[in-house]
C-alpha positions as CSV (number, residue, x, y, z in Angstrom):
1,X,23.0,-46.7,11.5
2,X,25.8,-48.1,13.6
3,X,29.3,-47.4,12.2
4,X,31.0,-50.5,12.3
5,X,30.9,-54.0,13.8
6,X,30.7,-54.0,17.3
7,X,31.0,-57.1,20.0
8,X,27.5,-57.8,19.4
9,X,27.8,-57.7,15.9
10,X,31.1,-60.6,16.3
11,X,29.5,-62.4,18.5
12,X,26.1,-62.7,16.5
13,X,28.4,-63.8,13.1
14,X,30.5,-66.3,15.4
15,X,27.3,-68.3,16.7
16,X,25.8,-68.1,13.0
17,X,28.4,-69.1,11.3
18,X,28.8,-73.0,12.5
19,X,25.0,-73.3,12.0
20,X,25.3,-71.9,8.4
21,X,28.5,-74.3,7.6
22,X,26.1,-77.5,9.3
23,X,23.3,-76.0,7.0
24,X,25.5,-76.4,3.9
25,X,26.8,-79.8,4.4
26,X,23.9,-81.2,4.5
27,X,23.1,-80.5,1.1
28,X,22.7,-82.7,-1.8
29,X,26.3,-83.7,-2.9
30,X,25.9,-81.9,-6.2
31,X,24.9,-78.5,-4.6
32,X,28.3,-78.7,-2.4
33,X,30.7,-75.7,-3.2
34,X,33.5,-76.8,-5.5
35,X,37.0,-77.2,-4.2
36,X,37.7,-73.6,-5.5
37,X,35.1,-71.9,-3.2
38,X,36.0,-74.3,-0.1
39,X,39.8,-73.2,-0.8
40,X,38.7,-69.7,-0.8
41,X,36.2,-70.3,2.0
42,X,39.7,-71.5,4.0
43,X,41.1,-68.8,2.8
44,X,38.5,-66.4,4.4
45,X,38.1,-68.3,7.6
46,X,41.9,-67.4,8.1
47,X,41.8,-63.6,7.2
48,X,38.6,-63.6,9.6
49,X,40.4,-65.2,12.5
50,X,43.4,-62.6,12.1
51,X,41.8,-59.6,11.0
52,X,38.3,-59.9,12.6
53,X,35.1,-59.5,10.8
54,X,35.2,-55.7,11.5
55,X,38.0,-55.3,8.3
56,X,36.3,-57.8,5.9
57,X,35.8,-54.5,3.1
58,X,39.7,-54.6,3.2
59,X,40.2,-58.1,3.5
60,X,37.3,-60.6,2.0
61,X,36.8,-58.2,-0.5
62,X,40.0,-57.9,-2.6
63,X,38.9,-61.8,-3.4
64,X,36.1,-60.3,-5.3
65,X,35.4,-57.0,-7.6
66,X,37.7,-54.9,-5.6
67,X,41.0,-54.8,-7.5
68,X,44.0,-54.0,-6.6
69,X,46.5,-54.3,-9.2
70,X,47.4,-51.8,-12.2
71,X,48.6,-53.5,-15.9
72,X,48.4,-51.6,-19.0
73,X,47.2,-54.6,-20.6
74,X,44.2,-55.7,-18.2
75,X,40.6,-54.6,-19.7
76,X,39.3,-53.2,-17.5
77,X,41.5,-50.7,-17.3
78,X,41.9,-50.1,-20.8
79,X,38.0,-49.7,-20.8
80,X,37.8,-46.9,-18.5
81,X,40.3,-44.8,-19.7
82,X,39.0,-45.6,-23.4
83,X,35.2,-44.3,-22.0
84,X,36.8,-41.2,-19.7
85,X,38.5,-37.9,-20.6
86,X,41.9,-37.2,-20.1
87,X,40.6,-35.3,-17.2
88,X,39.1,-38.4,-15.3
89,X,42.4,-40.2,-15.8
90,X,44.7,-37.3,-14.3
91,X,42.6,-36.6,-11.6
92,X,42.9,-41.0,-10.9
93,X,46.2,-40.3,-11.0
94,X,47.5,-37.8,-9.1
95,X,44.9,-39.5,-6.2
96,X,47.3,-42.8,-6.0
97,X,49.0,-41.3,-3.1
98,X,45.7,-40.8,-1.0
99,X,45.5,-41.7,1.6
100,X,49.3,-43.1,1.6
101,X,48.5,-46.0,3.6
102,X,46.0,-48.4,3.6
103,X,45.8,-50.8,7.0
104,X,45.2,-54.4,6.1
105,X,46.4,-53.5,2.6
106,X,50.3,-53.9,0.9
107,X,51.6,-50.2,0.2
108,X,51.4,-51.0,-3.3
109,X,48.0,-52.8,-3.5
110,X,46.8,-49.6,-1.8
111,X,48.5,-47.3,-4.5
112,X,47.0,-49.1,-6.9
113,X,43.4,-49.4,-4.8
114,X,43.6,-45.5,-5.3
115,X,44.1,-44.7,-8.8
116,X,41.5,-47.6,-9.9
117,X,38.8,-46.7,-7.0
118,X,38.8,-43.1,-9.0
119,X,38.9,-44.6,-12.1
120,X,35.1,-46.7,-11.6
121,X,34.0,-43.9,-9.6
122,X,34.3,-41.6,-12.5
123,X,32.7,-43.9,-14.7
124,X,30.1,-44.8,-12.7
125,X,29.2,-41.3,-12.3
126,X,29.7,-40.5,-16.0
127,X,27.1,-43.1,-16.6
128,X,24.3,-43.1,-13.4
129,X,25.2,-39.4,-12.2
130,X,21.5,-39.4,-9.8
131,X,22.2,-42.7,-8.3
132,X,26.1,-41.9,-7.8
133,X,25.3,-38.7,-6.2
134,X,22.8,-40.4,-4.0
135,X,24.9,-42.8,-2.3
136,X,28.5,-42.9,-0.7
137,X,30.3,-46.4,0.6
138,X,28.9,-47.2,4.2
139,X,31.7,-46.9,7.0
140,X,31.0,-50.6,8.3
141,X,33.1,-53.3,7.3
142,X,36.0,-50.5,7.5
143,X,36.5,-50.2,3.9
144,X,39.7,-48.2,2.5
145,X,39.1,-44.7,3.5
146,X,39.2,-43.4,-0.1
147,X,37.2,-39.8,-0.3
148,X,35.9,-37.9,-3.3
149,X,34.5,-34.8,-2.9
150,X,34.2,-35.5,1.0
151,X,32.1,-38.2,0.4
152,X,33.2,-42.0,1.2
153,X,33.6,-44.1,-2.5
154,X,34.4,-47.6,-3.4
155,X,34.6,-49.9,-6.3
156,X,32.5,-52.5,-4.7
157,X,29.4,-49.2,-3.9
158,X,30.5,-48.1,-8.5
159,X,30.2,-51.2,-9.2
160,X,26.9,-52.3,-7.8
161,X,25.4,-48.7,-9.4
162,X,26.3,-49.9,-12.4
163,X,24.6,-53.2,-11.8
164,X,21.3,-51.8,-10.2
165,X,20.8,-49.5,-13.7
166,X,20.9,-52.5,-15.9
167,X,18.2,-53.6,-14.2
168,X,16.8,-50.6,-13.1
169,X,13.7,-51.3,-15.0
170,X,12.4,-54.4,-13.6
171,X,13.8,-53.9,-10.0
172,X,10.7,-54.0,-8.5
173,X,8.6,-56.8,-7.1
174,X,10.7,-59.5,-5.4
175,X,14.3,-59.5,-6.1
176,X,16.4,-62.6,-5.4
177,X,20.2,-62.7,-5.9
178,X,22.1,-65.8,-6.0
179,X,25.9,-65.5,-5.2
180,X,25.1,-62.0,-3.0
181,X,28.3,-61.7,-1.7
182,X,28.3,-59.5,1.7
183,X,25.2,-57.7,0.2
184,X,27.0,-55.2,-2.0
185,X,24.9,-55.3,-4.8
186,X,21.5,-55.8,-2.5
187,X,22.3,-52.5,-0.1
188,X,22.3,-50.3,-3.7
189,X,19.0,-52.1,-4.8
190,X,17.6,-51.9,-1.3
191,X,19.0,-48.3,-1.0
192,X,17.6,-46.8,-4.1
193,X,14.3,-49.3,-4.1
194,X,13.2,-49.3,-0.6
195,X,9.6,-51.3,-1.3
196,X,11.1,-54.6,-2.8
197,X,11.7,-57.4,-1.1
198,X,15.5,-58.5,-0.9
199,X,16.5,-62.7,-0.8
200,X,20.1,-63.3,-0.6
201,X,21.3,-66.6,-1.6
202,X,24.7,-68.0,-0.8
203,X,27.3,-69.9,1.3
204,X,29.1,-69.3,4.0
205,X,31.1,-67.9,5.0
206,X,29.6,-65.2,2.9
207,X,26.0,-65.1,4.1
208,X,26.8,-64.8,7.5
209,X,28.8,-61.7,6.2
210,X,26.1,-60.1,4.5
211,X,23.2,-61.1,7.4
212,X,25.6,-58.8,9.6
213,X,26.4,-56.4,7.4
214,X,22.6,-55.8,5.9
215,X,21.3,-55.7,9.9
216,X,24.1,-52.9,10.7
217,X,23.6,-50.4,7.4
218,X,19.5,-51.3,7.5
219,X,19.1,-51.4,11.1
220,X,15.5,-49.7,10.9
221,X,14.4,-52.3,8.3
222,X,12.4,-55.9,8.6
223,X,15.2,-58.3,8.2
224,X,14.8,-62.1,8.1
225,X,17.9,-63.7,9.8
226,X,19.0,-67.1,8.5
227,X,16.8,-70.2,8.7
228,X,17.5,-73.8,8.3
229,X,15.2,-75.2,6.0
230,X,14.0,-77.8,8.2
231,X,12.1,-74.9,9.8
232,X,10.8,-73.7,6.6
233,X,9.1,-77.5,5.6
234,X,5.9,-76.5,7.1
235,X,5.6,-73.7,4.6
236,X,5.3,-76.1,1.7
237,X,1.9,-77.7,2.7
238,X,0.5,-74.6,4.6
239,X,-2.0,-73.0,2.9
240,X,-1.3,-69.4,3.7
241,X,1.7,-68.3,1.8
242,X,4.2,-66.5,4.7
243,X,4.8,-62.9,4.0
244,X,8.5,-63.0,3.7
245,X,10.3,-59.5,5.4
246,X,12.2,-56.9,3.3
247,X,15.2,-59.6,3.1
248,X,15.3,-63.0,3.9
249,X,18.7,-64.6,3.8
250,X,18.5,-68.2,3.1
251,X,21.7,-70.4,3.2
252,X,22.5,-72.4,0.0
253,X,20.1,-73.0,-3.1
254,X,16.7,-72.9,-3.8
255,X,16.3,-76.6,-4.1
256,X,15.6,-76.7,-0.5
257,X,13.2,-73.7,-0.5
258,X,9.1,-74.5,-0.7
259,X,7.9,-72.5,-3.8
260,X,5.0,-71.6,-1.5
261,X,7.6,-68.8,-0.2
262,X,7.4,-66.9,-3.0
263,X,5.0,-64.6,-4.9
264,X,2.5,-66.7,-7.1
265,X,2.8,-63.5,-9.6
266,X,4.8,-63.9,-13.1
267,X,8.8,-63.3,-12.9
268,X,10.9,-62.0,-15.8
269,X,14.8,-63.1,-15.7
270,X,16.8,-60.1,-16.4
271,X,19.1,-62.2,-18.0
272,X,17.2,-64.4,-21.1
273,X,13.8,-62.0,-21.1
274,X,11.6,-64.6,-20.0
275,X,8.5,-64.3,-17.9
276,X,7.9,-67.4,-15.5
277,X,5.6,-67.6,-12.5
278,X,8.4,-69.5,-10.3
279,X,11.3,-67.5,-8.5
280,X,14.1,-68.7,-11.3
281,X,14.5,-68.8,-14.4
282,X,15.6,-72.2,-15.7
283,X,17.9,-70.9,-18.1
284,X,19.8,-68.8,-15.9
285,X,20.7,-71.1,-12.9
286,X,24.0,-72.5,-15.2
287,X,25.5,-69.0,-14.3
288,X,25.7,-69.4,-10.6
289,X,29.0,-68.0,-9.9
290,X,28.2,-64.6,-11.8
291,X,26.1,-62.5,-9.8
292,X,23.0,-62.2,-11.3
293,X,19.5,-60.8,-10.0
294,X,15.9,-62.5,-10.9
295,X,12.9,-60.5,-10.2
């Protein structure tokens, strides 16, 4: 596995990018991002441009599940410590300080990157101790070098542990994830599930992201590379279903996707317990922005 983005690797992201964005506008008005994902999209664009796609686990990320701010009132921190010992809470503690300095990342963002980086990491281990110990945080993408027990951790790689056990039993199959993100979620499935097959769904700037990111830490993997779905029209009449690769990463929606793609067999959506022989569940699709998996 390659350690981080090389030139290749920025080079390959800054050709697919525009083609991605062209992809996207072409869509049906009503499947255009709303202005609070093109704002963030801008957003992104400019850390990019500044920071390079090499930092994006310290940059892009902090937009997402990677927090970086400490209130005694939030939830999420009064969860974890309600559902750790004392113990766990100390030992978050006294770990604000390391490492001291975060690059990319406000002193105090960092201190508070720390303490809540232990705090998950705990819990995630408390709850899914085989998967936690079979995993650590993958070094591309730069992410905050935060260490437990010499091993490389992150909220984002707790996080997505947590997510694979809810759906631990009926991870198998075909999985698609809309709203994949840079492929957090999808290199724990992938990791700990290494015979499904993987779609990603989303938008740029964010797919081209994860196409990067999942061809660097699964380098000896079959990966699809984006598509325009102009190519993929013939697949809707041809008789032979295509045998997609262990991830496909298709820009956008599904509306724009032949069903012939996909597996003929039945489906059950994690999410409302039905059992449906197309790739979505009906019910689901209102809850695009969460980051939900159908298999």
């Amino acid at each position: 596995m390659r350690e981080r983005f090389g030139d290749r690797g920025a080079e390959s992201f800054s050709t697919t990018l525009p083609a991605m964005i062209e992809e996207m506008k072409a869509a049906p008005e009503a499947m255009q991002p709303s202005k609070f994902w093109q704002d963030l999209n801008r957003r992104h664009a400019e850390r990019m441009a500044s920071t390079g796609i090499a930092n994006f686990k310290r940059t892009l990320a902090k937009d997402y599940f990677t927090w970086m701010r400490v209130l005694p009132w939030d939830p999420q921190i009064r969860f974890l410590i309600g559902h750790l010992p004392p113990a766990a809470s100390l030992r978050a503690a006294l770990g604000v300080m390391s490492p001291l300095k975060h690059r990319h990342i406000p002193l105090f963002e960092g201190f508070a990157l720390n303490f809540l980086t232990r705090l998950v990491w705990q819990y995630a281990g408390q709850e899914c101790p085989e998967e936690i110990a079979a995993l650590s945080e993958p070094s591309v993408g730069n992410p905050p070098a935060i260490r437990i027990g010499g091993r490389l951790v992150s909220q984002d790689l707790a996080n997505s542990i947590l997510e694979y056990k809810s759906v631990e039993p009926v991870a198998t199959g075909t999985i698609c994830e809309l709203g994949g993100g840079y492929g957090r979620t999808a290199f724990v499935i992938a990791s700990l599930r290494p015979t499904v097959r993987y779609i990603m769904v989303d938008i740029p700037p964010a797919l081209g992201v994860a196409q990067e990111y999942l061809c660097q830490v699964f380098a000896d993997r079959s990966i699809s590379a984006f598509v325009p779905s102009a190519i993929l029209k013939p697949f809707a009449t041809n008789s032979r279903r295509p045998r997609l690769p262990s991830y496909c990463l298709i820009n956008l929606n599904f509306c724009r996707i032949p069903p012939s793609i996909f597996s003929s067999t039945s489906h059950r959506c994690t999410k409302c317990g039905s059992t449906r022989s197309s790739a979505i569940c009906r019910k689901s699709t209102a809850s695009f922005a969460r980051r939900d998996i159908f298999t």
